[in-house]
C-alpha positions in Angstrom: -15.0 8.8 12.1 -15.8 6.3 14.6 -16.1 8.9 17.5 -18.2 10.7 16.0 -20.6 11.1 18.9 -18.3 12.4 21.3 -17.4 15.3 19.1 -21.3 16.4 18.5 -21.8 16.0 22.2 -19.0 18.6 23.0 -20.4 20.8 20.0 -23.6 20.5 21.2 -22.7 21.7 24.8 -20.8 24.4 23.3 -24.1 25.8 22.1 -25.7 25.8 24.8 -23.2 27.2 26.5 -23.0 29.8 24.0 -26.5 30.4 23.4 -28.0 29.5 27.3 -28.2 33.1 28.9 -26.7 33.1 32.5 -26.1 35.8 35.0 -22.8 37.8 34.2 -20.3 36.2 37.4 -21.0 32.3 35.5 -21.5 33.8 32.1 -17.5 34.3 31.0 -16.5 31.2 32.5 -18.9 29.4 30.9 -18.3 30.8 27.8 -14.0 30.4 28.2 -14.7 26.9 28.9 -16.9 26.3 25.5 -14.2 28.1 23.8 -11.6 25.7 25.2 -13.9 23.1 24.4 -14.2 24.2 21.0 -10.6 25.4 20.8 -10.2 21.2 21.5 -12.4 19.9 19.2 -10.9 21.3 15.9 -7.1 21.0 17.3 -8.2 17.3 17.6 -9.5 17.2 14.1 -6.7 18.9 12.4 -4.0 17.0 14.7 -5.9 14.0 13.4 -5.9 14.7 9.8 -2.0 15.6 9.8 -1.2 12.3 11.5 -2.9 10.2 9.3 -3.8 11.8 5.9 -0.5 14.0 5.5 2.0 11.8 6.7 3.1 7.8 5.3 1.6 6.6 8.5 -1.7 4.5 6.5 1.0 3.1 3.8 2.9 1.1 6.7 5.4 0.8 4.4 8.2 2.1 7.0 7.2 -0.8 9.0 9.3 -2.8 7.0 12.7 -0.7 7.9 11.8 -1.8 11.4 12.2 -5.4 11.3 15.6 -7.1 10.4 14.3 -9.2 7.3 10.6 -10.0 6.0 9.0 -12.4 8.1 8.3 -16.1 7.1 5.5 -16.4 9.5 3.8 -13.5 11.2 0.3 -12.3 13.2 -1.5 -9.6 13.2 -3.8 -9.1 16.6 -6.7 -7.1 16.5 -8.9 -5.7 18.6 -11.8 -5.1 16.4 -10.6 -2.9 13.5 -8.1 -4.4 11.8 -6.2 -1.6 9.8 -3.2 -2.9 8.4 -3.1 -6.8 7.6 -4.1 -5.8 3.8 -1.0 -3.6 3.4 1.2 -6.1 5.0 0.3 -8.7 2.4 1.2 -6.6 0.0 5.0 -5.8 1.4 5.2 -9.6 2.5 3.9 -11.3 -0.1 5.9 -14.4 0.6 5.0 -14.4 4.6 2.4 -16.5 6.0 0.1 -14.2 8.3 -2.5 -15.5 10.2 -5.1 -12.8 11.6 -5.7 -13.3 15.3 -9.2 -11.1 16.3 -9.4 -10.4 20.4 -12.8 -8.5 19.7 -15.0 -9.0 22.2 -18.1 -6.7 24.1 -17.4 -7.7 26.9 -13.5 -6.5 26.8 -13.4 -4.2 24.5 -15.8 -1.6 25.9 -15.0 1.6 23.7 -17.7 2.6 21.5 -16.0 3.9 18.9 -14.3 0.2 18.7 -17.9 -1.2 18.3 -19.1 1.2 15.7 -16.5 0.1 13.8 -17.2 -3.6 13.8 -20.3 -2.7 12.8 -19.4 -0.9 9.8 -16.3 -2.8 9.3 -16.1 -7.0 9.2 -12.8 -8.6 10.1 -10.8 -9.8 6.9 -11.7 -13.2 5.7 -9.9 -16.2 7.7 -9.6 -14.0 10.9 -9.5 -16.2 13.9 -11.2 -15.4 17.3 -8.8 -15.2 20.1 -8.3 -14.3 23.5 -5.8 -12.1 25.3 -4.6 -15.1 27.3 -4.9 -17.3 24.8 -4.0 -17.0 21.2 -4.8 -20.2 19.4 -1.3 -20.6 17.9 1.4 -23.0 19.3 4.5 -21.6 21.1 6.9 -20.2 18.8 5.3 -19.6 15.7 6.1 -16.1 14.2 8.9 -13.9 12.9 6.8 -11.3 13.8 3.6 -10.0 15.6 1.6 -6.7 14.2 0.0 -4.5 17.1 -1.5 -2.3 15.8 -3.6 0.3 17.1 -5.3 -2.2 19.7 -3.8 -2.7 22.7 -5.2 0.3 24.4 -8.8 -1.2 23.6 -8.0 -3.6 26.6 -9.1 -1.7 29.4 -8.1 -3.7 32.3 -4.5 -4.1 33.0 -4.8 -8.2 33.4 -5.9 -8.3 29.9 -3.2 -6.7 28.6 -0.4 -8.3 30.5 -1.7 -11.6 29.7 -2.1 -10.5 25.9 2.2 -9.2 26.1 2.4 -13.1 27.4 0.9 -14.8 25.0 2.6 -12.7 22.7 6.1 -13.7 23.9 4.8 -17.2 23.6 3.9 -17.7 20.2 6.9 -15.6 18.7 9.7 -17.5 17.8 13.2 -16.5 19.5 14.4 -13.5 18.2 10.9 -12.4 17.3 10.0 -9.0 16.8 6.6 -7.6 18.1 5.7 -4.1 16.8 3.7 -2.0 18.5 2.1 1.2 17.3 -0.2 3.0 19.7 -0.6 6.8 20.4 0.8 7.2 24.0 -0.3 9.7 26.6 2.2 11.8 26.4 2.3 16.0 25.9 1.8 15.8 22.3 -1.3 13.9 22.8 -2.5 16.1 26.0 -2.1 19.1 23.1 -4.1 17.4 20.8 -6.7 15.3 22.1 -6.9 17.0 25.5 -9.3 14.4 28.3 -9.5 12.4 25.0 -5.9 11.3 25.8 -6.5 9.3 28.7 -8.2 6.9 26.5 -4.2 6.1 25.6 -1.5 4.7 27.8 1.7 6.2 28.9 4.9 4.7 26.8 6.1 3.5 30.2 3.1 1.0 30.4 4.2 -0.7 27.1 7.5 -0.7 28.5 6.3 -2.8 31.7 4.6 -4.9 30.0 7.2 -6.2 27.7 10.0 -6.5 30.1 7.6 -8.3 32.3 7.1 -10.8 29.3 10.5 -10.8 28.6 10.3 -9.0 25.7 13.5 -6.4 24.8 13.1 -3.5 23.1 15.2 -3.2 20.7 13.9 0.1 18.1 11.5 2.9 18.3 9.8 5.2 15.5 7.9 8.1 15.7 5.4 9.1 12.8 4.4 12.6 13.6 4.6 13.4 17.2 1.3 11.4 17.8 2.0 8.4 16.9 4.9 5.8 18.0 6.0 2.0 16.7 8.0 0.3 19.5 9.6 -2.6 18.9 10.3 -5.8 21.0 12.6 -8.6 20.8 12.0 -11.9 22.4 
């Protein structure tokens, strides 16, 4: 929903490629890349509605196989949209979350990220926070919620200092969860260009190792979508 303008900009230049006349030699590559374009477009869609409307993806509840008991304390950090702390009250309703929002226009620069504030206000109690620096003492959490968000950082100091912090404020024996489409050939299929907007697994990877983070577990909810799990 939030992307919306990317998708009627490729529509729209597939009918004017379509509907444009051009001499024959440009006219049926032009028209075999508005095709592909097109071709994109709905495999996008349809990859998109399967991954999140057909599958138990939105209920989160096979988060909770992923952890080794509920959490006391936990966070959930956001990058704008946050899409799952409301569900995780509900399967930890004796945990103590605290909502930890990193959104920012001047870091998170994706549009569909600001559309969605616009339309969407953080939960109440939300608290503004940094990548490199949460405002949450050292070892505080059972767990930490990613959800969704990391990619929003675009530049790769932001999100090494956000694994950091995150290493910090977990207690030990902590479990960060991560769930993030990667690049990867699944999402090449499906999103084509559009999956650059996503980081390799290996990046995630890096990063936690070069927090000192273990990983420990991995899920996969439709080939699209992945929840890694760290250990401190």
């Amino acid at each position: 929903m939030f992307n919306w303008p990317g998708y009627a900009a490729m529509a729209a230049a597939i009918v004017v490629a379509a509907a444009v006349p051009v001499p024959v030699p440009a006219r049926y590559p032009l028209r075999a890349g508005a095709a592909l374009a097109g071709a994109w477009i709905a495999l996008g869609l349809l990859a998109t509605w399967c991954a999140y409307d057909r599958t138990p993806l939105y209920r989160w509840r096979w988060m909770t196989e992923l952890l080794p008991a509920p959490p006391t304390r936990y966070a959930v950090v956001s990058t704008g949209l946050d899409e799952v702390s409301a569900t995780l009250r509900e399967l930890f309703p004796a945990g103590q979350p605290v909502l930890l929002d990193l959104y920012d226009r001047r870091l998170t620069a994706g549009g569909s990220i600001r559309r969605a504030r616009t339309l969407v206000a953080p939960p109440a109690g939300a608290q503004p926070a940094r990548p490199d620096r949460l405002p949450v003492p050292d070892g505080t959490f059972d767990a930490v919620f990613l959800v969704f968000a990391a990619h929003e950082l675009r530049e790769a100091g932001q999100r090494r200092a956000l694994f950091a912090e995150i290493a910090r404020i977990l207690r030990r024996g902590g479990r960060l969860t991560l769930v993030e489409h990667c690049r990867d050939a699944a999402n090449v299929i499906a999103y084509g260009p559009g999956a650059w907007h996503f980081y390799p697994r290996a990046e995630w990877l890096r990063l936690a190792r070069g927090a000192g983070l273990t990983p420990v577990t991995q899920r996969t909810m439709t080939p699209l979508v992945h929840a890694l799990v760290y250990r401190r």
